[in-house]
N, C-alpha and C positions, 0 to 999 in steps of 0.2 A: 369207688368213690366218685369217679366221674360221670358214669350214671346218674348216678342219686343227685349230682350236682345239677345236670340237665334235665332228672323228673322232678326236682324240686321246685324248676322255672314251670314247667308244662303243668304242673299242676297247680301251683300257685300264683298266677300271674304278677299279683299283687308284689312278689318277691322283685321282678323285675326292675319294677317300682322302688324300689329300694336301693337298688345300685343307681340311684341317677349319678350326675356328675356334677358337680360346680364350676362353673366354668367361670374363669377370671380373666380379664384384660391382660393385654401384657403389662400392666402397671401393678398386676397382683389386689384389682379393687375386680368385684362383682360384676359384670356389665348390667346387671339390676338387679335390685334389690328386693321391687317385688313389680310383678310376680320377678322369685327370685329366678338367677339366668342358670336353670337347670339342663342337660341332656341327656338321654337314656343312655344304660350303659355302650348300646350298640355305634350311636351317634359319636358319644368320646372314643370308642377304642377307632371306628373309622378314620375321627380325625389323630388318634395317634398311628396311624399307619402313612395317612397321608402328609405325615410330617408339618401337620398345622400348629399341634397343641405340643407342649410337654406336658409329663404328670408329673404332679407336685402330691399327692399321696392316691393312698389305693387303698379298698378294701381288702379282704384277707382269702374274697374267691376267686376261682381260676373261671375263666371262660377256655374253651378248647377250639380248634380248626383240627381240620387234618393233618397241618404240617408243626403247629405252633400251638405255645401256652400261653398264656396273659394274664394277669393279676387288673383285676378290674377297680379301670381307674375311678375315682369318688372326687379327685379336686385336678381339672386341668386350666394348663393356663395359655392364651392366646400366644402365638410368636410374634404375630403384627398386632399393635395397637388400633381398636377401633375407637376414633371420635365418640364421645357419645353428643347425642344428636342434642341441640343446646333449643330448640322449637317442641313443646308438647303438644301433643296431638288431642284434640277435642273431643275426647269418649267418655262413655258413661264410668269407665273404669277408673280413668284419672280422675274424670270429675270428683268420683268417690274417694279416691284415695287423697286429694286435695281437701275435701270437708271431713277428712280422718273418719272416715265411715259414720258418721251421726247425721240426725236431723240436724239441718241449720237453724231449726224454729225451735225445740224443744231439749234435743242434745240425746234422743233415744237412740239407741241398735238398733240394726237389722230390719228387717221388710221394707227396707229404702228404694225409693224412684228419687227423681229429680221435678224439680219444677223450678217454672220459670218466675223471679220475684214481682216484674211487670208481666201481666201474662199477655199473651201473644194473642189472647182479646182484643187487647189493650194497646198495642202495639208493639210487646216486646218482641225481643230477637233471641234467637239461640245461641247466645253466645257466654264467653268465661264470668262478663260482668254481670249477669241477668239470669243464671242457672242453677240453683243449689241442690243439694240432696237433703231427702224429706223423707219422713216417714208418712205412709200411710194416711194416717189422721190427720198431719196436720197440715198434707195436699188437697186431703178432701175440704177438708173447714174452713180452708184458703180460698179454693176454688179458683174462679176469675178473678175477685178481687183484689184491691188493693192491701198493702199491709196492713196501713190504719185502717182500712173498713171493718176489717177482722180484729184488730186489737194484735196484731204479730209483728214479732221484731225478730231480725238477723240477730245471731250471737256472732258473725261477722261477715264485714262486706265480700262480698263473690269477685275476684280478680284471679288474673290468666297466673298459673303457679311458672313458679322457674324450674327450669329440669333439673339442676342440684336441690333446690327445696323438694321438690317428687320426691327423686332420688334416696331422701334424706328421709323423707315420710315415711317411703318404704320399708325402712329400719324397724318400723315400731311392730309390724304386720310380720313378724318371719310364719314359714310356712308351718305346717302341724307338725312334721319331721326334718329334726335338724342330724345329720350326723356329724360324730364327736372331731371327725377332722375339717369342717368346713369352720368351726367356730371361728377358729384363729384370723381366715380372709375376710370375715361378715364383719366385724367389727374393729378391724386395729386402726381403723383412723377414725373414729369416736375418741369424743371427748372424756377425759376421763373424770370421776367426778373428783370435788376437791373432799 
């Protein structure tokens, strides 16, 4: 059986993939939510040796050493509390995850860049109030101009997000795989509906 456990990873990488960890604050909340705060199974069992994490649950396989067994952990949780960082950082990925992944002009998916509302023609700046996410067409059709030259309206103004609104956004976005023990830390301080 222990074999077949370690040709199972060697040959299917992807399995590896599958044991990640969830890793939670010491508060028992996510330290994000997305991208959510995952680590490969090798990184949680590290930090449960170095006495950083506990496990709060585990998947049902064994990993092996020479001396030792382990049940590989799937939900660990920090011993020290880290602050979360209360200043968002200015990338294309917040940006995104702030205009909930749609055009600002039109409200489509997917094939999204950013552009600037005053373009930098014009004299905008690259900054939170002046940069939104767009799709494709309706950066080109925009171009340098102005809103009204184009006939285009915001479906809302572009302002710097709060790290708890992030945070909170991130809820909407879970990753493609959730496993059945991480549900219970992803969501229990959600509201519940009436």
């Amino acid at each position: 059986m222990d074999g077949d456990f370690r040709t199972h990873f060697v040959r299917e990488p992807n399995a590896v993939k599958a044991h990640s960890a969830l890793v939670l604050n010491a508060d028992y909340r996510p330290l994000s939510y997305y991208p959510l705060s995952l680590w490969p199974w090798q990184e949680a069992v590290k930090a449960v040796f170095l006495d950083r994490v506990d496990i709060v649950a585990e998947y049902d396989d064994y990993v092996h050493s020479p001396s030792c067994r382990i049940k590989i952990p799937s939900v660990v949780v920090l011993k020290d509390y880290v602050k979360p960082q209360k200043r968002v950082a200015f990338t294309r990925f917040n940006l995104f995850l702030r205009d909930e992944f749609c055009c600002q002009y039109c409200g489509s998916r997917g094939d999204l860049t950013f552009d600037h509302v005053i373009p930098r023609a014009r004299g905008g700046i690259t900054s939170w109030e002046n940069v939104v996410a767009a799709c494709s067409p309706c950066n080109l059709k925009k171009g340098s101009k102005s809103l009204r030259q184009v006939g285009m309206s915001l479906r809302k103004p572009p302002r710097p997000p709060v790290s708890e609104e992030l945070r909170n956004m991130g809820r909407k976005f879970p990753p493609n795989h959730l496993h059945e023990s991480w549900i219970d830390y992803l969501y229990w301080d959600s509201e519940l509906d009436a």
